[in-house]
Each structure stands twice: as C-alpha cells, then as structure tokens.
mmCIF file of the N, C-alpha and C atoms, coordinates in Angstrom:
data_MODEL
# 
_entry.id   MODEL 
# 
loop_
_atom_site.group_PDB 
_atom_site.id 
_atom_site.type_symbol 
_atom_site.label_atom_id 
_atom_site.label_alt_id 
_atom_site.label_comp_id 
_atom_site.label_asym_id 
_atom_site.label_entity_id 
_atom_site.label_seq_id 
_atom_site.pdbx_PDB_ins_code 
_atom_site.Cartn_x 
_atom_site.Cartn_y 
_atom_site.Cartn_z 
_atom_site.occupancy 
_atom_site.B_iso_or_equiv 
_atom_site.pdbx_formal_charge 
_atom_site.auth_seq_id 
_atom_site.auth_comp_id 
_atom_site.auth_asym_id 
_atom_site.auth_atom_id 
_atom_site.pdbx_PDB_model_num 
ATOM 1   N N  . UNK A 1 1  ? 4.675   -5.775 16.395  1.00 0.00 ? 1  UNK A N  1 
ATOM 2   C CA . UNK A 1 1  ? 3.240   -5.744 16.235  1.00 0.00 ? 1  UNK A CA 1 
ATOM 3   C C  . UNK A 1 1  ? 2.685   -4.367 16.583  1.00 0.00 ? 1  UNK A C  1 
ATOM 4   N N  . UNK A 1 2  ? 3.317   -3.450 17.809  1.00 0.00 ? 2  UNK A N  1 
ATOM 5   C CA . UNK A 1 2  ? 2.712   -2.491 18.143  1.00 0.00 ? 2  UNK A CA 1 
ATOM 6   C C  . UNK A 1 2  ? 2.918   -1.523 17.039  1.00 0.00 ? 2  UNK A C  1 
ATOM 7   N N  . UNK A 1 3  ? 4.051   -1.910 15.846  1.00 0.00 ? 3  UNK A N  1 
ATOM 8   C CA . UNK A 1 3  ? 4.070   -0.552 14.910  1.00 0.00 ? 3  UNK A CA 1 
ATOM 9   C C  . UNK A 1 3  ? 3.126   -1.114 13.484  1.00 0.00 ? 3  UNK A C  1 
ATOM 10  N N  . UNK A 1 4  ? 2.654   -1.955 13.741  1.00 0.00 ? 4  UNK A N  1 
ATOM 11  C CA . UNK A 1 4  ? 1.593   -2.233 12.423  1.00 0.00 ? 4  UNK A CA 1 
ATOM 12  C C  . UNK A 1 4  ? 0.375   -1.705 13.219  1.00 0.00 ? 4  UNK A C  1 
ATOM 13  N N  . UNK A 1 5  ? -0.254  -1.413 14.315  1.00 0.00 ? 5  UNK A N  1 
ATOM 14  C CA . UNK A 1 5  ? -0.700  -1.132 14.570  1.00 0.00 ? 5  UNK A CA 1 
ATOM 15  C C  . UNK A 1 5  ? -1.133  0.413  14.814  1.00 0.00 ? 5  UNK A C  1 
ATOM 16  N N  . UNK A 1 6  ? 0.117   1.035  14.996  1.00 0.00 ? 6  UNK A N  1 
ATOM 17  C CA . UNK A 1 6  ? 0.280   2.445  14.446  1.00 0.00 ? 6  UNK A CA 1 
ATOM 18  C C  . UNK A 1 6  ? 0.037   2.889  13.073  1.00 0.00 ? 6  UNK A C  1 
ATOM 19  N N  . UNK A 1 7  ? 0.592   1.976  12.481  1.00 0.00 ? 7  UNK A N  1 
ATOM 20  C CA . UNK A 1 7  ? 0.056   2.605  11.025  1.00 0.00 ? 7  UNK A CA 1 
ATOM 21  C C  . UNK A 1 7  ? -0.981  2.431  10.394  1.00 0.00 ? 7  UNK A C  1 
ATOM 22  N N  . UNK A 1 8  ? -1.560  1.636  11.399  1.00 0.00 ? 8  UNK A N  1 
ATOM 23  C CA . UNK A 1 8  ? -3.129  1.371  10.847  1.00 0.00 ? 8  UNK A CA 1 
ATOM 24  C C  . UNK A 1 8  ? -3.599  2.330  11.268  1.00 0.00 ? 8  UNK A C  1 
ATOM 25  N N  . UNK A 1 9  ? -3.238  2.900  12.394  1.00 0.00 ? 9  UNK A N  1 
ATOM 26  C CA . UNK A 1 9  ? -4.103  4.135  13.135  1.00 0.00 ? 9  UNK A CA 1 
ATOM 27  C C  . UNK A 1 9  ? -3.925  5.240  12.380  1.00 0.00 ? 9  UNK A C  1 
ATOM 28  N N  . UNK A 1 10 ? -2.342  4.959  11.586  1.00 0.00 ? 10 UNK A N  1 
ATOM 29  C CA . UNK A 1 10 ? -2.014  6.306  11.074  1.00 0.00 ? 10 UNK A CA 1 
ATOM 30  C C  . UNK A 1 10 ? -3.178  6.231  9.808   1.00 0.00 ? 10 UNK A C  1 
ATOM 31  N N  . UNK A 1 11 ? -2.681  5.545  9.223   1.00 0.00 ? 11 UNK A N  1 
ATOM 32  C CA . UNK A 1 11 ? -3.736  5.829  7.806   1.00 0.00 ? 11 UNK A CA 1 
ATOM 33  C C  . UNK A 1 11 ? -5.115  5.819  7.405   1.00 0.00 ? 11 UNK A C  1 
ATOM 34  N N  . UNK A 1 12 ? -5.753  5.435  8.574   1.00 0.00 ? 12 UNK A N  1 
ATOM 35  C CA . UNK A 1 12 ? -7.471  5.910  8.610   1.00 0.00 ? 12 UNK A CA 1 
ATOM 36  C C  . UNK A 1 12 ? -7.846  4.571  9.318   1.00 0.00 ? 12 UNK A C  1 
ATOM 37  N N  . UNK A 1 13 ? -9.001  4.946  9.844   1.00 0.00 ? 13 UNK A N  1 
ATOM 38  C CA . UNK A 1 13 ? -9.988  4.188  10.893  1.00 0.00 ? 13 UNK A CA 1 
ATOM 39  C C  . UNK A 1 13 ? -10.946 3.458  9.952   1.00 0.00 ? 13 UNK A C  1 
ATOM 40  N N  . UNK A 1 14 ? -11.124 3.717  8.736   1.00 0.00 ? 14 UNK A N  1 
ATOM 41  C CA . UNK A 1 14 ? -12.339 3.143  8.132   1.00 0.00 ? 14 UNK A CA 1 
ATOM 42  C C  . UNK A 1 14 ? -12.075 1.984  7.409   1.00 0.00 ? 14 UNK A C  1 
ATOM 43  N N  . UNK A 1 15 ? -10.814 1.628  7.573   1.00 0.00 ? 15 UNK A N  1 
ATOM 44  C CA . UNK A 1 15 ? -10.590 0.881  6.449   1.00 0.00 ? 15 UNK A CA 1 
ATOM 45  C C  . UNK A 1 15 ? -10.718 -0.765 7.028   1.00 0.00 ? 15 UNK A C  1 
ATOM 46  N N  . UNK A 1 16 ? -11.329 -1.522 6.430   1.00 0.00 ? 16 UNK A N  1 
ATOM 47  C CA . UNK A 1 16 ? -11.759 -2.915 6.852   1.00 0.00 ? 16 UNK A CA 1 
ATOM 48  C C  . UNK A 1 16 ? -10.497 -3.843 6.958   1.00 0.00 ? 16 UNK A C  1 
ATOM 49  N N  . UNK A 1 17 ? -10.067 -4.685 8.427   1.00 0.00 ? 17 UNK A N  1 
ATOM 50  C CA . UNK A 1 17 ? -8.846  -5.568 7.957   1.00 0.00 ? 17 UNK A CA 1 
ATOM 51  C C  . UNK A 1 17 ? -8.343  -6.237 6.836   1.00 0.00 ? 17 UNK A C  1 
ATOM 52  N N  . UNK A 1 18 ? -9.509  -6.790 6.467   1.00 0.00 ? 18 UNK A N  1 
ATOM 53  C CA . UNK A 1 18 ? -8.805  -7.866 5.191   1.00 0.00 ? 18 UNK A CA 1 
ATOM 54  C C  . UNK A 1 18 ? -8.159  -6.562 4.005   1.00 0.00 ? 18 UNK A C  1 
ATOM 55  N N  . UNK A 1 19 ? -8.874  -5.720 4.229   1.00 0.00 ? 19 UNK A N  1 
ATOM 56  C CA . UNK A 1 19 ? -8.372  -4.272 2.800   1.00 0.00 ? 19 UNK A CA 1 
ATOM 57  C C  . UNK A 1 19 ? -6.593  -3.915 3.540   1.00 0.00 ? 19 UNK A C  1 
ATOM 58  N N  . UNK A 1 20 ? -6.981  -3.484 4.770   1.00 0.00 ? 20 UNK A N  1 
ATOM 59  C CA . UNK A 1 20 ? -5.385  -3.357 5.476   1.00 0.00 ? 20 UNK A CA 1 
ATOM 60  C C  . UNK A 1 20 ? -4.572  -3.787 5.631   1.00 0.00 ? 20 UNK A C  1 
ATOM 61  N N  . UNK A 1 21 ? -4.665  -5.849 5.811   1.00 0.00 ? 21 UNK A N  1 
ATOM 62  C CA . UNK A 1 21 ? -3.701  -6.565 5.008   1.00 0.00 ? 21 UNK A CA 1 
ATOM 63  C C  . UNK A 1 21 ? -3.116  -6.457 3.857   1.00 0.00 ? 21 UNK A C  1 
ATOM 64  N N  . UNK A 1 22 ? -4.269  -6.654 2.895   1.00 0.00 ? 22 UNK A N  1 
ATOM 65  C CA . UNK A 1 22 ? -4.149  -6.689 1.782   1.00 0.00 ? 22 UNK A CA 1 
ATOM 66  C C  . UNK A 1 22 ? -3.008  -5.782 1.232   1.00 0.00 ? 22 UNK A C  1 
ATOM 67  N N  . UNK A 1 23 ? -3.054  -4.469 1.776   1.00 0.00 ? 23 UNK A N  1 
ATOM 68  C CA . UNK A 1 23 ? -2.468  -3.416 1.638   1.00 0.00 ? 23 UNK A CA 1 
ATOM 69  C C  . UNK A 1 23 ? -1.245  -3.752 1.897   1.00 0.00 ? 23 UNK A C  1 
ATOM 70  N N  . UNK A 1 24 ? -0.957  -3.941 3.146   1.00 0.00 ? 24 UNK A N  1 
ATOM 71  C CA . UNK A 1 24 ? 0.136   -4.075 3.886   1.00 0.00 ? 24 UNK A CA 1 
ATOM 72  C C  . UNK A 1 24 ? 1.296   -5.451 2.870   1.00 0.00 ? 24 UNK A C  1 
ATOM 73  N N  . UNK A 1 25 ? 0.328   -6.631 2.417   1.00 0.00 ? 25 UNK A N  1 
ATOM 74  C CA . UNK A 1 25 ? 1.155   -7.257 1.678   1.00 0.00 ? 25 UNK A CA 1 
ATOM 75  C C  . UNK A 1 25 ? 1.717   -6.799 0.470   1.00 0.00 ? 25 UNK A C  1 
ATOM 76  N N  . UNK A 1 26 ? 0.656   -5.668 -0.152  1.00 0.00 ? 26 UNK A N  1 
ATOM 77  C CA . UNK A 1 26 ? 1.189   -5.356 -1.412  1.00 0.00 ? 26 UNK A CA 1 
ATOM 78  C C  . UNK A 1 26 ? 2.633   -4.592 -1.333  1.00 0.00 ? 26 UNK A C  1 
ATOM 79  N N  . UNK A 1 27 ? 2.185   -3.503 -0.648  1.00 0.00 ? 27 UNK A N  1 
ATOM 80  C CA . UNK A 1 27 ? 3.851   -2.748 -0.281  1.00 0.00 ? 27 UNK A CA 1 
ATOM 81  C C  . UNK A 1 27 ? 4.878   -3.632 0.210   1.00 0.00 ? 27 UNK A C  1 
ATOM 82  N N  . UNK A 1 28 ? 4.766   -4.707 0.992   1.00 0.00 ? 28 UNK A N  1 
ATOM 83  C CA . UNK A 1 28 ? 5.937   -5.465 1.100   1.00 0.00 ? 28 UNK A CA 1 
ATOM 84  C C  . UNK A 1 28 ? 6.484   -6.248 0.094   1.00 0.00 ? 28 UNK A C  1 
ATOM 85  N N  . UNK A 1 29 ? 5.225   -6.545 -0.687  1.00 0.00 ? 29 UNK A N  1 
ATOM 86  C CA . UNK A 1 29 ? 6.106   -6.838 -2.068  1.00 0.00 ? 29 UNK A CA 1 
ATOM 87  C C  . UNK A 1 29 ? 7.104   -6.402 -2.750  1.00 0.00 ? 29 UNK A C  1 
ATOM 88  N N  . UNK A 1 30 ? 6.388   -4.975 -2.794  1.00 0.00 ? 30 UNK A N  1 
ATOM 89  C CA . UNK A 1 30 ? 7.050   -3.885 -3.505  1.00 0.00 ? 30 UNK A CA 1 
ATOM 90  C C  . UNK A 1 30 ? 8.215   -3.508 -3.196  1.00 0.00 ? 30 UNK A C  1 
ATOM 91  N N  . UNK A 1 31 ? 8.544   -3.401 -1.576  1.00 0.00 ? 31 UNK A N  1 
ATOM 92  C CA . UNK A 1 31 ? 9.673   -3.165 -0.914  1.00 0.00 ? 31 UNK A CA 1 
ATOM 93  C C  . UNK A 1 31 ? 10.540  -4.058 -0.784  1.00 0.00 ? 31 UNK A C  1 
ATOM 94  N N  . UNK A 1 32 ? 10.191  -5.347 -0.830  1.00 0.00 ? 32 UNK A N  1 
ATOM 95  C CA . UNK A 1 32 ? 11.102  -6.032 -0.561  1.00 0.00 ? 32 UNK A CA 1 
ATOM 96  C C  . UNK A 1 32 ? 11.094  -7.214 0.927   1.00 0.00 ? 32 UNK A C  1 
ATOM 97  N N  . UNK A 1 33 ? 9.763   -7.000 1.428   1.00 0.00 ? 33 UNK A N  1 
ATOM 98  C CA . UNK A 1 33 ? 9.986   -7.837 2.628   1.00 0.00 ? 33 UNK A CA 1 
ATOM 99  C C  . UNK A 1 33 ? 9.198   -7.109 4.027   1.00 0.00 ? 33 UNK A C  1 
ATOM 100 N N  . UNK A 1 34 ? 8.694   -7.998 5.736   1.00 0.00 ? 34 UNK A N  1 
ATOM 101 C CA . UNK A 1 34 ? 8.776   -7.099 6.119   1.00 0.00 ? 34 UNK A CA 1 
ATOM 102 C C  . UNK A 1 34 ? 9.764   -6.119 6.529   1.00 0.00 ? 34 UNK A C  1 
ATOM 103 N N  . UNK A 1 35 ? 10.830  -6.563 6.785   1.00 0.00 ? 35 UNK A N  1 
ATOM 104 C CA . UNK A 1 35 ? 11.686  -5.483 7.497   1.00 0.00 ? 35 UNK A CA 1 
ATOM 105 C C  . UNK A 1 35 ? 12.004  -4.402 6.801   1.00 0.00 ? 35 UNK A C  1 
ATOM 106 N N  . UNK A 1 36 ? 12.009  -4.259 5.474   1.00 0.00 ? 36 UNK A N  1 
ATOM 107 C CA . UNK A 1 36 ? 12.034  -3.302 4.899   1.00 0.00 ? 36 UNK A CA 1 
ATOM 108 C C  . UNK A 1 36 ? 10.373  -2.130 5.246   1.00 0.00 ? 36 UNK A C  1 
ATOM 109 N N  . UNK A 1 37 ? 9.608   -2.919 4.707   1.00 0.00 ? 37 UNK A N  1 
ATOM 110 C CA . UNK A 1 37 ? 8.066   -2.267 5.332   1.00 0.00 ? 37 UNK A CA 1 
ATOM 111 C C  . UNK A 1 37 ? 8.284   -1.517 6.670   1.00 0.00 ? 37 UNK A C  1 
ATOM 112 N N  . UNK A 1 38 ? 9.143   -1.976 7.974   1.00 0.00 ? 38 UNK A N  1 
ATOM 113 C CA . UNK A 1 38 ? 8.792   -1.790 8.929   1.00 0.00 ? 38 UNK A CA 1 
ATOM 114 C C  . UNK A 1 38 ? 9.682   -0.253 9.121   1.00 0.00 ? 38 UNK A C  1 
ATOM 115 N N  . UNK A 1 39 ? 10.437  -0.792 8.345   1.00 0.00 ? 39 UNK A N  1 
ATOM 116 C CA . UNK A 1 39 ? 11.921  0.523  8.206   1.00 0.00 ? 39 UNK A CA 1 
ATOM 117 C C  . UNK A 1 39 ? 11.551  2.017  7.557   1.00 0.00 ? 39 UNK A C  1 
ATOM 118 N N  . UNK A 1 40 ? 10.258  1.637  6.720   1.00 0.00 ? 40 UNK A N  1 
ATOM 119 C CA . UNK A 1 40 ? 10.344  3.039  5.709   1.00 0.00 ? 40 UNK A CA 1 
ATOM 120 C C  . UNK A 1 40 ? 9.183   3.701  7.111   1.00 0.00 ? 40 UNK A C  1 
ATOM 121 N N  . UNK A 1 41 ? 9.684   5.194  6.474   1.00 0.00 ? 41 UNK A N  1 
ATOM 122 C CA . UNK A 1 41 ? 9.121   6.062  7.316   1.00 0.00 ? 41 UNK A CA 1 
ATOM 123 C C  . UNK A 1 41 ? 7.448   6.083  6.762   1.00 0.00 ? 41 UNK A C  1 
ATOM 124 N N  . UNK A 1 42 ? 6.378   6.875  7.219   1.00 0.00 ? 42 UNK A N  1 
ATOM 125 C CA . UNK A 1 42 ? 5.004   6.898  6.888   1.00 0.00 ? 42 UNK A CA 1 
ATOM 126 C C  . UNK A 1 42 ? 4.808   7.518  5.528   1.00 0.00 ? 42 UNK A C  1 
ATOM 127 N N  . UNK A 1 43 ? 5.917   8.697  5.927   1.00 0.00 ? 43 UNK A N  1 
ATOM 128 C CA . UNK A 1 43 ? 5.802   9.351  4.040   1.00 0.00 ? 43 UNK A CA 1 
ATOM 129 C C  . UNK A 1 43 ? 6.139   9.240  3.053   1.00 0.00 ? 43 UNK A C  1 
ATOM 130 N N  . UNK A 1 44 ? 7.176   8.107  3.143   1.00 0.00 ? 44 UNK A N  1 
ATOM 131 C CA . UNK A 1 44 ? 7.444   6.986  2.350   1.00 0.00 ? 44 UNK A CA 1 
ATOM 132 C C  . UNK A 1 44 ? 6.357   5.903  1.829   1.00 0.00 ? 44 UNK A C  1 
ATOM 133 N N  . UNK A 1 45 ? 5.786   5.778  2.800   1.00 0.00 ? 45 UNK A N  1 
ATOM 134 C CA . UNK A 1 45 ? 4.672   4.397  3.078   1.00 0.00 ? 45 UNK A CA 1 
ATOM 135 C C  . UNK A 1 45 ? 3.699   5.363  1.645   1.00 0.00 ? 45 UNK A C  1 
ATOM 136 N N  . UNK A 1 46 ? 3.327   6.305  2.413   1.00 0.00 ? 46 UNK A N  1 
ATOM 137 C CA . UNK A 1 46 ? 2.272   7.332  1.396   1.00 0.00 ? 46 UNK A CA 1 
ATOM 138 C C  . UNK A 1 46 ? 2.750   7.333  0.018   1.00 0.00 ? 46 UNK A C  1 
ATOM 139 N N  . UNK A 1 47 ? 4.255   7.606  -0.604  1.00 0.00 ? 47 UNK A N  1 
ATOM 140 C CA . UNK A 1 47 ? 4.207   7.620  -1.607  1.00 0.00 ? 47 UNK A CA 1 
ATOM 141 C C  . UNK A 1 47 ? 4.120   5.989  -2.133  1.00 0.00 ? 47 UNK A C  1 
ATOM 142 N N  . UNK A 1 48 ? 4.560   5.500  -1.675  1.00 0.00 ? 48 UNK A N  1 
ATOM 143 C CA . UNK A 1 48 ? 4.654   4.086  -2.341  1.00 0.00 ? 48 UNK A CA 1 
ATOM 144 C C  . UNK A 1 48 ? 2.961   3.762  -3.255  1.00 0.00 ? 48 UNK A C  1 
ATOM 145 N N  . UNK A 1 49 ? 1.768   4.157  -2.099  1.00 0.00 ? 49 UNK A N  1 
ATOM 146 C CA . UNK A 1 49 ? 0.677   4.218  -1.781  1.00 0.00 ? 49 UNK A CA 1 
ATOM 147 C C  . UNK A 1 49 ? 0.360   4.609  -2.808  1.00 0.00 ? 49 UNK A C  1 
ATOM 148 N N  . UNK A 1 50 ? 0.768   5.732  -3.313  1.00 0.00 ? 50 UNK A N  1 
ATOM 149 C CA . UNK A 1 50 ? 0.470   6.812  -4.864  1.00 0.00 ? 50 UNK A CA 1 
ATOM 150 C C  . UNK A 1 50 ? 1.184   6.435  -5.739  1.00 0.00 ? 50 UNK A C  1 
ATOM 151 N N  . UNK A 1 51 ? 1.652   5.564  -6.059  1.00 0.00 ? 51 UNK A N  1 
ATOM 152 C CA . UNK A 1 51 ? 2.320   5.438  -7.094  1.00 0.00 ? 51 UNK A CA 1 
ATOM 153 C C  . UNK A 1 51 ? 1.651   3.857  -7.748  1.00 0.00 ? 51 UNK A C  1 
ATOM 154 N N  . UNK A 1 52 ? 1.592   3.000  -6.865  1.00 0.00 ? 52 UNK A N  1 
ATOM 155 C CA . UNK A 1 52 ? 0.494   1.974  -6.717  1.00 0.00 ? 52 UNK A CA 1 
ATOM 156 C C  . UNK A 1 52 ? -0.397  1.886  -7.471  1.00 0.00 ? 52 UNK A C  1 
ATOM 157 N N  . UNK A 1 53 ? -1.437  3.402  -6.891  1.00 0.00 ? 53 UNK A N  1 
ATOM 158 C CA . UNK A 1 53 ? -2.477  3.907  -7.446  1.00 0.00 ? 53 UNK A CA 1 
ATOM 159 C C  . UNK A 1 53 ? -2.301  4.394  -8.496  1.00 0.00 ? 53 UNK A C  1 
ATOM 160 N N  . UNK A 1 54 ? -1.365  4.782  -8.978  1.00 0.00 ? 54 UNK A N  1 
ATOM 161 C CA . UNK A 1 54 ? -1.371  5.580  -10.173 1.00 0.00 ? 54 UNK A CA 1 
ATOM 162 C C  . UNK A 1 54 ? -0.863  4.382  -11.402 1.00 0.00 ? 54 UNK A C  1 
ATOM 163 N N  . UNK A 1 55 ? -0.101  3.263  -10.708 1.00 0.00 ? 55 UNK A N  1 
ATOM 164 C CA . UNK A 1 55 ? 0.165   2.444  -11.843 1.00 0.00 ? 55 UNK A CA 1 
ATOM 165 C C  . UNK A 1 55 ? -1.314  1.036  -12.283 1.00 0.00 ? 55 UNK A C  1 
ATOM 166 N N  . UNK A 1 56 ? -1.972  1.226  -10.985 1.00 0.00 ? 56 UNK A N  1 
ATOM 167 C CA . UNK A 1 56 ? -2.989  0.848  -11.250 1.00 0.00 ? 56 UNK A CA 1 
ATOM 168 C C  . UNK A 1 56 ? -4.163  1.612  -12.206 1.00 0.00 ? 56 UNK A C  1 
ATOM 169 N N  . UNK A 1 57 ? -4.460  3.010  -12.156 1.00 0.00 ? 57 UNK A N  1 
ATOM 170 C CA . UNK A 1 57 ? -4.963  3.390  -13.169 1.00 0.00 ? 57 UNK A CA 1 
ATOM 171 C C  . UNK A 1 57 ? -4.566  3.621  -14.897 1.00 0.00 ? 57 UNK A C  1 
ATOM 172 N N  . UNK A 1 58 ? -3.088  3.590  -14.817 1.00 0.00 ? 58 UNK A N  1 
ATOM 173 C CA . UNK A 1 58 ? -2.928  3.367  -15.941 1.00 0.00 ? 58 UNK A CA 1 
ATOM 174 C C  . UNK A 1 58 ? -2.901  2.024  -16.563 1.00 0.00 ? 58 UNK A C  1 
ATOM 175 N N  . UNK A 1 59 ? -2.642  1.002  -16.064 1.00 0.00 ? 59 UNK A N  1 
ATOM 176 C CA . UNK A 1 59 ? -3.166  -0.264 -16.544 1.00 0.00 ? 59 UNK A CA 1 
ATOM 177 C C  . UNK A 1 59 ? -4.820  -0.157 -17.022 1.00 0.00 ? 59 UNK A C  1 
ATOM 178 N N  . UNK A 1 60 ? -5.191  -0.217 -15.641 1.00 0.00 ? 60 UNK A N  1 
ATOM 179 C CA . UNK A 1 60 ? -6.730  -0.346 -16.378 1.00 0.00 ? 60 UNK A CA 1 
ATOM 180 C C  . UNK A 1 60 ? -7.153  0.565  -17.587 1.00 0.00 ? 60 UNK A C  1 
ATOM 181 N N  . UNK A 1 61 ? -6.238  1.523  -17.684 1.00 0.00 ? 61 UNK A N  1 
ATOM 182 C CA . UNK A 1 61 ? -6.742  2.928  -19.345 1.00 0.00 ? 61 UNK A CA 1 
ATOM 183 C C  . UNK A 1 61 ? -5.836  1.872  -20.393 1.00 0.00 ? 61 UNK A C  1 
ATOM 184 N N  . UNK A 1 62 ? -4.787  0.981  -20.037 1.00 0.00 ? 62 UNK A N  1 
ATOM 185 C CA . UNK A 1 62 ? -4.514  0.814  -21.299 1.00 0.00 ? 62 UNK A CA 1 
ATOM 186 C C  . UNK A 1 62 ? -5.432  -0.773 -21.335 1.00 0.00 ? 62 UNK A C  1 
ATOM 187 N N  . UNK A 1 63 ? -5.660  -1.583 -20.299 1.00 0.00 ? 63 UNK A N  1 
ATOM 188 C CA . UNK A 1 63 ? -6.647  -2.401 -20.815 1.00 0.00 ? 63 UNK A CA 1 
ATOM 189 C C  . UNK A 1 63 ? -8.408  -2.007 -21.464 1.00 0.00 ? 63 UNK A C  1 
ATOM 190 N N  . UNK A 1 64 ? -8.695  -0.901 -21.206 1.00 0.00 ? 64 UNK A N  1 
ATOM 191 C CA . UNK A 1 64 ? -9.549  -0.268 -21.694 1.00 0.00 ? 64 UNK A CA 1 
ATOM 192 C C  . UNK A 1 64 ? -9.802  -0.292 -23.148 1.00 0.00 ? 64 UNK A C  1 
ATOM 193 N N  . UNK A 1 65 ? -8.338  0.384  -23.632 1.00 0.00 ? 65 UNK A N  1 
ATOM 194 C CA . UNK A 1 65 ? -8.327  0.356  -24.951 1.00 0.00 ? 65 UNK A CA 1 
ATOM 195 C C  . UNK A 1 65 ? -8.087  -0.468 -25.713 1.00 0.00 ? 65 UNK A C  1 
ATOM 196 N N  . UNK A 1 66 ? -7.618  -1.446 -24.941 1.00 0.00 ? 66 UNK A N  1 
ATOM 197 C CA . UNK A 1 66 ? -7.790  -2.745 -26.237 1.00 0.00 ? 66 UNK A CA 1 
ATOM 198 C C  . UNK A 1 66 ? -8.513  -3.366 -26.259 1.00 0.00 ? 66 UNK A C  1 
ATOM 199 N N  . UNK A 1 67 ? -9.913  -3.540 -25.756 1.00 0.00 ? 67 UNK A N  1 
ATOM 200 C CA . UNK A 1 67 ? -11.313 -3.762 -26.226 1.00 0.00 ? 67 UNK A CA 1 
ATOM 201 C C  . UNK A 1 67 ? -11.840 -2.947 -26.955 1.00 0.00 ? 67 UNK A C  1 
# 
C-alpha cells in the first residue's frame, strides 16, 4: 500500500481518486496484473501512460472520420 501511495505522490497532487484508480486499473490491465504494476519502474509507468494516450487519440481521429 505504501508504494501506491508513492506513486500517487509521484505523478501529481491534482489528480482526483476515482481518476487515480481509474488509472491505476487501466495500466494493470495492460500489464498484466497487480504485481506486475507494482514491479515496473516509474519510467516505465510514464511510458505506458503515453502510449495509452496516444492510442486513445488515434481512435477517437479514426472514429471521427467515419461520421
């Protein structure tokens, strides 16, 4: 518990719990579980983070265009 708590600290103060869950479940998806989550380093955590984001904006450009 004390290292989910670090990384909440690590990755910004502003961000509302239910968004920091939220978060936190998506990457464990992605990874595979928690123990995997708990294992990757922060700059790991970050890219996962960007890539996320980036596959999320390209979805929404290609649902865009098919309306």
């Amino acid at each position: 518990m004390n290292d989910l708590t670090n990384l909440k600290k690590t990755l910004g103060k502003n961000q509302k719990d239910i968004d920091f869950t939220r978060l936190l479940y998506l990457v464990m998806i992605k990874v595979g579980g928690y123990n995997q989550l708990m294992d990757l380093s922060l700059s790991a955590f970050g890219e996962i983070l960007k890539c996320m984001e980036w596959q999320n904006k390209e979805e929404n450009k290609g649902s865009k265009k098919i309306r």
